[in-house]
C-alpha positions as a Markdown table, in Angstrom:
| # | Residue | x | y | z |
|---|---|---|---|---|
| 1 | Unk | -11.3 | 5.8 | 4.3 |
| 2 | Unk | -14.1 | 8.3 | 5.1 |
| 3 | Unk | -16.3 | 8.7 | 8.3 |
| 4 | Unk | -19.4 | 10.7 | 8.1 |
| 5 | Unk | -18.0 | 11.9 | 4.5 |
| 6 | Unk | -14.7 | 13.3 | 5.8 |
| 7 | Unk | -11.7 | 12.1 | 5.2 |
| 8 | Unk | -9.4 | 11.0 | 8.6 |
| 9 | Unk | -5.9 | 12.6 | 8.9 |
| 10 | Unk | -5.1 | 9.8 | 11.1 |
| 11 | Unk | -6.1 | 5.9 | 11.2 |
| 12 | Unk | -5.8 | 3.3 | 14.5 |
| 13 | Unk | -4.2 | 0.5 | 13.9 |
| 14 | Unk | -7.8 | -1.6 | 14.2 |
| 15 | Unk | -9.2 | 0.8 | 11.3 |
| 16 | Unk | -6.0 | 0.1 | 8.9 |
| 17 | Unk | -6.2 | -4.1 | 9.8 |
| 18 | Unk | -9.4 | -4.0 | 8.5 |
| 19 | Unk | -8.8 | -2.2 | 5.4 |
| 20 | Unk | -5.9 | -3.7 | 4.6 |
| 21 | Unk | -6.9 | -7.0 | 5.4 |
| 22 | Unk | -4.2 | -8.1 | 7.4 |
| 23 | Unk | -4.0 | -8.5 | 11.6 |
| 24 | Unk | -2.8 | -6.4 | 13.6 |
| 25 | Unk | 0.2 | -8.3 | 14.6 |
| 26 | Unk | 1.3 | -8.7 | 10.6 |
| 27 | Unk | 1.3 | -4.8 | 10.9 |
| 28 | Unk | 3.7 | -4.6 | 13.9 |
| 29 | Unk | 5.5 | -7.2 | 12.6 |
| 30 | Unk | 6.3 | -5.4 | 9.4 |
| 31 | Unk | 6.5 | -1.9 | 12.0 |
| 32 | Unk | 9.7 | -4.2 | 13.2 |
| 33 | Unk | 11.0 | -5.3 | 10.0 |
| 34 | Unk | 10.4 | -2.4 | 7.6 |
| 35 | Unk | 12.2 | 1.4 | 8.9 |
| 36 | Unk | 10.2 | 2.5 | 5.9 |
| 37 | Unk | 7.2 | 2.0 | 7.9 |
| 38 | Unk | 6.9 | 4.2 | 11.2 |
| 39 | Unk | 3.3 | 5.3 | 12.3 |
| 40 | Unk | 3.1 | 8.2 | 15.0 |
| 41 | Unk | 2.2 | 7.0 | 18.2 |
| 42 | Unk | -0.7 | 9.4 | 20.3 |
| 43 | Unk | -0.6 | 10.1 | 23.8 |
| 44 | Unk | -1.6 | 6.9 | 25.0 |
| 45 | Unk | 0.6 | 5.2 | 23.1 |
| 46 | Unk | -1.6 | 3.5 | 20.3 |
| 47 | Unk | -0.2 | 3.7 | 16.8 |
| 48 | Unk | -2.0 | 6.4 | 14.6 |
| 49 | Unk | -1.2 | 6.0 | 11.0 |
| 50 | Unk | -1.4 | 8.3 | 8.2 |
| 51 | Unk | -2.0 | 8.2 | 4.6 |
| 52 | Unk | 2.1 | 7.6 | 4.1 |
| 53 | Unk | 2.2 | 5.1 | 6.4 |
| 54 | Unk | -0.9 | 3.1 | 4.6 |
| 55 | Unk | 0.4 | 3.5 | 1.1 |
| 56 | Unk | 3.6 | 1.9 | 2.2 |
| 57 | Unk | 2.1 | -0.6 | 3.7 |
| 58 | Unk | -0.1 | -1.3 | 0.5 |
| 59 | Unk | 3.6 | -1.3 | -1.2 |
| 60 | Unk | 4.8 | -4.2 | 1.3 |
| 61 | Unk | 1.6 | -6.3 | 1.2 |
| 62 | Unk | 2.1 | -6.3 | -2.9 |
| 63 | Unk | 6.0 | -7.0 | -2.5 |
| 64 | Unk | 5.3 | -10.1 | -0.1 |
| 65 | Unk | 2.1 | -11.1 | -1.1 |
| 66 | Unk | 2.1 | -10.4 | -4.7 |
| 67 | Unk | 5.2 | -10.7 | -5.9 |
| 68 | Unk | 6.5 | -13.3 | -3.2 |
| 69 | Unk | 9.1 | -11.4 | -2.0 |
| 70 | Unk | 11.0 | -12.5 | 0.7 |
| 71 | Unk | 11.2 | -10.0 | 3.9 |
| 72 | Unk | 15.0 | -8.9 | 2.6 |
| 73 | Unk | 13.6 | -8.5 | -0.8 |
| 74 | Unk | 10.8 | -6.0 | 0.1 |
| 75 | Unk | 13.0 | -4.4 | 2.3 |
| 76 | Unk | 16.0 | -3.9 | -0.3 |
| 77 | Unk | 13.3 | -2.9 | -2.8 |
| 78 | Unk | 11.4 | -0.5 | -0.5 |
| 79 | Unk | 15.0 | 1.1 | 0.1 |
| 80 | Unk | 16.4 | 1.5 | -3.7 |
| 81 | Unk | 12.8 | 3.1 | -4.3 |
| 82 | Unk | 11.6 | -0.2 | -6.1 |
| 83 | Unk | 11.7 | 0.6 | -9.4 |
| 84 | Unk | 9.4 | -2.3 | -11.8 |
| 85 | Unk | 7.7 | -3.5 | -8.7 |
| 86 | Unk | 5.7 | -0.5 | -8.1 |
| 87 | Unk | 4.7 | -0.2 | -11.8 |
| 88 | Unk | 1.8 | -1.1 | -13.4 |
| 89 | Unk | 1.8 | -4.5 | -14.8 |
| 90 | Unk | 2.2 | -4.9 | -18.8 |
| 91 | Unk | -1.4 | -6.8 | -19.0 |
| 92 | Unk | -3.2 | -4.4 | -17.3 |
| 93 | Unk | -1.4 | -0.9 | -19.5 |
| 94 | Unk | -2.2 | -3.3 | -22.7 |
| 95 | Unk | -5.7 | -3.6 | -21.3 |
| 96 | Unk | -5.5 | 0.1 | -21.2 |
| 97 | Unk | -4.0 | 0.8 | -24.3 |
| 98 | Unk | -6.7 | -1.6 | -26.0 |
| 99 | Unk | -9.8 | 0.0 | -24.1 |
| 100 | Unk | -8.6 | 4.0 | -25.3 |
| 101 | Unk | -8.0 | 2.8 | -28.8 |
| 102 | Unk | -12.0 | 1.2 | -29.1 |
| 103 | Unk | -13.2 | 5.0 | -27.4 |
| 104 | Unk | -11.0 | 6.7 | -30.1 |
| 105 | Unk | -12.4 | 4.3 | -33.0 |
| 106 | Unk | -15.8 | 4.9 | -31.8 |
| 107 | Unk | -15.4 | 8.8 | -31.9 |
| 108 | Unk | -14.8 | 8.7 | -35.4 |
């Protein structure tokens, strides 16, 4: 997420709802359910998160929406560092595969 072509440190939780797609309230709801997920607060008390924060929270939306984890799912696979669910799927690394193999066949 850019503004005026420079990239933000820090994101309110109004910028990150909208990029992720969720509401707010799914965000502090998984803030409660998730220790993984802990955005700084500021001064005032608002929730500022930073890249971390966002990339684990694009990890929980896949776990739950995606995969249809439960809540104890996600959390047990966010804590034993999630091993298959963060990969890339096999379709997609075939799609890959296939796509390199076509630019290699056209080189020669």
């Amino acid at each position: 997420m850019k503004t005026n072509g420079i990239e933000k440190l820090y994101y309110s939780i109004g910028e990150v709802s909208e990029l992720m797609g969720l509401e707010p309230h799914v965000l502090r709801y998984w803030e409660s359910e998730f220790k993984a997920l802990s955005p700084k607060k500021n001064r005032a008390g608002r929730r500022i998160y930073r890249k971390s924060d966002i990339k684990t929270l694009e990890r929980i939306r896949y776990l739950l929406k995606d995969r249809k984890y439960t809540i104890e799912g996600a959390r047990k696979s966010l804590q034993e560092g999630g091993d298959d669910s963060a990969s890339v799927p096999r379709e997609e690394l075939l799609q890959i595969r296939a796509f390199l193999e076509h630019v290699l066949n056209s080189l020669d």
